[in-house]
C-alpha positions as a Markdown table, in Angstrom:
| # | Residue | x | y | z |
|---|---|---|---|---|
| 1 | Unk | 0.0 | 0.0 | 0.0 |
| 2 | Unk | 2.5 | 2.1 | 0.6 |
| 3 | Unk | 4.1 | 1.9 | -2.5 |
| 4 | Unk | 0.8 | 2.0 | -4.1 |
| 5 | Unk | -0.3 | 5.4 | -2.5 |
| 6 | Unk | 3.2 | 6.6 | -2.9 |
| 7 | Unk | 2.8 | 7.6 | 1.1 |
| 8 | Unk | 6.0 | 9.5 | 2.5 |
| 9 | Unk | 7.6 | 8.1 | 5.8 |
| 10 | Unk | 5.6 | 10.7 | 7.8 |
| 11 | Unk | 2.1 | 9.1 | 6.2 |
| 12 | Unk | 3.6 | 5.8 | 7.3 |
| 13 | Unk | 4.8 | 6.6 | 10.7 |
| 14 | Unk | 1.0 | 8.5 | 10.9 |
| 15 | Unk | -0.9 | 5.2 | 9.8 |
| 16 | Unk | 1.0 | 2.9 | 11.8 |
| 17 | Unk | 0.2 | 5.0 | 14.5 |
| 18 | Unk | -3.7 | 5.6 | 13.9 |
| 19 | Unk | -3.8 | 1.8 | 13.1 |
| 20 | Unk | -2.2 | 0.9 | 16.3 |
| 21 | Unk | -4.3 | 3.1 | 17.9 |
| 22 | Unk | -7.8 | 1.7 | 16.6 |
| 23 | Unk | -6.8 | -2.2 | 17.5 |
| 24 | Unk | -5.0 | -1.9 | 21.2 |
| 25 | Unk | -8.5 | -1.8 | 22.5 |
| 26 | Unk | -9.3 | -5.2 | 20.6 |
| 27 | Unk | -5.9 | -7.0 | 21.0 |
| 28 | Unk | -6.5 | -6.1 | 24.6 |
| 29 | Unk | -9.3 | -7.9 | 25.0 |
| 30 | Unk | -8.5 | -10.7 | 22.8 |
| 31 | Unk | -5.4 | -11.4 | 24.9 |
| 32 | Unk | -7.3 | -11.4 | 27.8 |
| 33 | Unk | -10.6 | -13.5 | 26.5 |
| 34 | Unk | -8.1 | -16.2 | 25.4 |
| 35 | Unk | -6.9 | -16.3 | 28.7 |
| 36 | Unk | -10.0 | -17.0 | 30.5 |
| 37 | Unk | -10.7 | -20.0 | 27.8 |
| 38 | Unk | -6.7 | -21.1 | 28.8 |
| 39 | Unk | -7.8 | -21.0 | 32.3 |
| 40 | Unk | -10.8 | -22.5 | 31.6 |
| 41 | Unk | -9.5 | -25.3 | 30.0 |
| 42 | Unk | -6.8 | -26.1 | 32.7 |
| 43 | Unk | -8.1 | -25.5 | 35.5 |
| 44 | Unk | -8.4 | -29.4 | 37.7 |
| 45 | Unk | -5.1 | -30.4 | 36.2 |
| 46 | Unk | -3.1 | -31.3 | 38.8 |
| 47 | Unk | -5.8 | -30.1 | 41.5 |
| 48 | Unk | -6.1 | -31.0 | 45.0 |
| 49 | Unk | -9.7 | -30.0 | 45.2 |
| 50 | Unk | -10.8 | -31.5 | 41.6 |
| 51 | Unk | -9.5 | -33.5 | 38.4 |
| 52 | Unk | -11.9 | -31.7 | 36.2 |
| 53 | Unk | -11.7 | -28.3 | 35.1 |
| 54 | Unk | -14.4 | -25.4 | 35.2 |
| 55 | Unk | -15.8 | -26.0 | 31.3 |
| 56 | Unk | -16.1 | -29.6 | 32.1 |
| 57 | Unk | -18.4 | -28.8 | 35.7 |
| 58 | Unk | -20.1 | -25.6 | 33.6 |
| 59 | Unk | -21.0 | -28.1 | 31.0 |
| 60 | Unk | -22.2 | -31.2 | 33.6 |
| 61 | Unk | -24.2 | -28.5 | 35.2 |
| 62 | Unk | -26.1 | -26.9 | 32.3 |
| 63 | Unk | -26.4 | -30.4 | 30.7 |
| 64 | Unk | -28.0 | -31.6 | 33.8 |
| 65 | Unk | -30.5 | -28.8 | 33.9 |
| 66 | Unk | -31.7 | -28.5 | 30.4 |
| 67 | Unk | -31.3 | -31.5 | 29.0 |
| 68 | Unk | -33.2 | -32.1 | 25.7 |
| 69 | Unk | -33.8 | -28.4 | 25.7 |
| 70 | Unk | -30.4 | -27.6 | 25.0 |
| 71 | Unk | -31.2 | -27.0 | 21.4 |
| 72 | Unk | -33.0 | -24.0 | 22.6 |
| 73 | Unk | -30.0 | -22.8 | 24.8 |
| 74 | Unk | -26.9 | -23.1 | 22.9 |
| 75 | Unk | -27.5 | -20.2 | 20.6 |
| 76 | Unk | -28.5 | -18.2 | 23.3 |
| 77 | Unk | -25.0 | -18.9 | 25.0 |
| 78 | Unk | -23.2 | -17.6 | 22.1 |
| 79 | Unk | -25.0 | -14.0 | 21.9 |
| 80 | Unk | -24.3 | -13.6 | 25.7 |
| 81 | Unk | -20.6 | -14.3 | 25.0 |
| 82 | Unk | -20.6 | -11.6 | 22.7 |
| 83 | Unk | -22.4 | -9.3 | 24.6 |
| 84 | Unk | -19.8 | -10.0 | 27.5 |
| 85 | Unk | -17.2 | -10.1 | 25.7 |
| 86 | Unk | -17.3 | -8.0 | 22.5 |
| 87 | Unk | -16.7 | -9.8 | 19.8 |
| 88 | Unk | -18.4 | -13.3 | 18.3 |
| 89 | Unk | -14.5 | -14.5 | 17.9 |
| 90 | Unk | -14.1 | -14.4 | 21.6 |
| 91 | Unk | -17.3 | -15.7 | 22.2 |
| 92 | Unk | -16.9 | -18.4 | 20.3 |
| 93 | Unk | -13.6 | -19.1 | 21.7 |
| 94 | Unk | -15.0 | -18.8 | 25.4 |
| 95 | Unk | -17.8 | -21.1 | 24.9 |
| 96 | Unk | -17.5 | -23.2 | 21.8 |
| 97 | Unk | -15.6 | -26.0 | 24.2 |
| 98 | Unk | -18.5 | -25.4 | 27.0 |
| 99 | Unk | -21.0 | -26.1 | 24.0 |
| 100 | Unk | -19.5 | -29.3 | 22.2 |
| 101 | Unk | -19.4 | -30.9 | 25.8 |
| 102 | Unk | -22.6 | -29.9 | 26.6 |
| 103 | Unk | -23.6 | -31.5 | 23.7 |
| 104 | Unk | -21.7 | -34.6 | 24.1 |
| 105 | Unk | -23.6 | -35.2 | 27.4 |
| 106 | Unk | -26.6 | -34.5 | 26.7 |
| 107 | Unk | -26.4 | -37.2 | 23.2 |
| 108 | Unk | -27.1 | -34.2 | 20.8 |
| 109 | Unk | -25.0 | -33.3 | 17.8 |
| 110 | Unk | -21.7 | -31.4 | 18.8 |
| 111 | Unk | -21.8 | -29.8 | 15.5 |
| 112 | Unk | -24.9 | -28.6 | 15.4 |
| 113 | Unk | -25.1 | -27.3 | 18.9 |
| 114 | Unk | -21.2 | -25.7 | 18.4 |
| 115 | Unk | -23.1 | -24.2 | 15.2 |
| 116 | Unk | -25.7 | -22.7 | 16.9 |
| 117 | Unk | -23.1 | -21.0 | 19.6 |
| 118 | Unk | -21.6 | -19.2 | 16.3 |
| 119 | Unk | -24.9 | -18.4 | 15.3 |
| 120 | Unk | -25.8 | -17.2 | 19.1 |
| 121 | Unk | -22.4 | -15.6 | 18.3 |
| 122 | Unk | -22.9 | -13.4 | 15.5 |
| 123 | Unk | -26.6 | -12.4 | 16.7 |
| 124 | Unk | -24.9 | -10.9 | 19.8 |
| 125 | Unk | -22.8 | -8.5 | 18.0 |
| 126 | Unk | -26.3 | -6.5 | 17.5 |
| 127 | Unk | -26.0 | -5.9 | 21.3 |
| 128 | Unk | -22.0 | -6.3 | 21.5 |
| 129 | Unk | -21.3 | -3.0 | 24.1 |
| 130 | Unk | -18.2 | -2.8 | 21.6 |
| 131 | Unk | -20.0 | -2.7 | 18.4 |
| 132 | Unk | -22.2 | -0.6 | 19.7 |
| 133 | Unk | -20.1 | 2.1 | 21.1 |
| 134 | Unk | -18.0 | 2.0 | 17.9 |
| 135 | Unk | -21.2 | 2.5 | 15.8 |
| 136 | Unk | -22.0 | 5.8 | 17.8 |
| 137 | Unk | -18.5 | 6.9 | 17.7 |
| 138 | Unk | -18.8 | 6.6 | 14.5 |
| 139 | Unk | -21.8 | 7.9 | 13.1 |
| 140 | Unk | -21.7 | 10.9 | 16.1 |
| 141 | Unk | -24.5 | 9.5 | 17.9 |
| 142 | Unk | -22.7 | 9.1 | 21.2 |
| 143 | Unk | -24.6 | 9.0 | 24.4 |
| 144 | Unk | -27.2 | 6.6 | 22.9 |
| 145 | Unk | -25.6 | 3.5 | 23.3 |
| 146 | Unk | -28.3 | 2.4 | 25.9 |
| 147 | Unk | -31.5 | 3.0 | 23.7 |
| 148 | Unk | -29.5 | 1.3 | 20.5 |
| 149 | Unk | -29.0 | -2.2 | 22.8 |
| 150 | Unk | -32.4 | -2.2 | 24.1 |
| 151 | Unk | -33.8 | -1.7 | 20.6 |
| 152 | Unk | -31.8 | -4.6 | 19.0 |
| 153 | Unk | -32.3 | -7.5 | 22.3 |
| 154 | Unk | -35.9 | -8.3 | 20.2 |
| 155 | Unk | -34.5 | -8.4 | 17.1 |
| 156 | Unk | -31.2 | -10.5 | 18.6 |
| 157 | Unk | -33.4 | -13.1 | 20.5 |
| 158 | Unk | -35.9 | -13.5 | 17.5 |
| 159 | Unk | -32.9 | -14.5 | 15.0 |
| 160 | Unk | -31.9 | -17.3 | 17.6 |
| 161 | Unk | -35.1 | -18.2 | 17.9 |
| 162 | Unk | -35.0 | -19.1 | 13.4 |
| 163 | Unk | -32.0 | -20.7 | 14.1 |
| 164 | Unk | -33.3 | -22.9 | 17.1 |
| 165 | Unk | -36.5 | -23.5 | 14.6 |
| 166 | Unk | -34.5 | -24.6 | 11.7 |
């Protein structure tokens, strides 16, 4: 590109830090959403207290409660990842594990309930606080962050609901 544009060092040195910048905030948070799934996934080992770790308990836990109604919950798992965590990636890292496992015990397709967490996952990014924020930044609507989420939690549940129905 910067041959391209024909940019002089001082565009460069500008972009680099503009770029830098716009995706701090993001690797930030990616860093630290991977580390909860590493902590996730290794917590137990080599535990006095237990041998399994938390996705493992999470997943006996919610498989215990819902059952054959997982279908309906999995999707629903991945948009609150997103909301939490800003981002479907992260969500999906977070909770795609907690998912196939889930599924795995309660006899149901992992790849259709690790589906319906991506799906869960990209629904949430209407009501990511992130994607949100950023919108208003960008179009100059800051300060109505708030009213935007609550508008788009209808619209969110109904698309997991299609994706539960088909």
């Amino acid at each position: 590109t910067v041959f391209i544009h024909k940019m002089s060092l001082k565009s460069v040195l500008i972009s680099v830090r503009d770029t830098f910048k716009m995706t701090s905030g993001a690797a930030i948070a990616l860093f630290f959403g991977v580390s909860i799934v590493y902590i996730y996934r290794n917590t137990g080992m080599n535990s006095a207290f237990s041998d399994e770790s938390m996705l493992v308990v999470m997943a006996e836990g919610i498989a215990s409660v819902s059952r054959g109604a997982y279908v309906c919950v999995a999707p629903l798992i991945g948009a609150l990842g997103s909301f939490m965590s800003g981002s479907n990636t992260v969500s999906n890292t977070l909770f795609a594990g907690l998912q196939f496992q889930t599924a795995v015990l309660v006899r149901m397709s992992p790849v259709l309930i690790v589906a319906l967490q991506n799906i869960g996952a990209a629904a949430g990014n209407m009501i990511c606080v992130n994607n949100v924020v950023a919108a208003c930044a960008t179009t100059g609507t800051a300060g109505n962050e708030g009213r935007i989420i609550r508008m788009n939690i209808l619209p969110c549940v109904i698309y997991c609901c299609v994706a539960i129905l088909v």
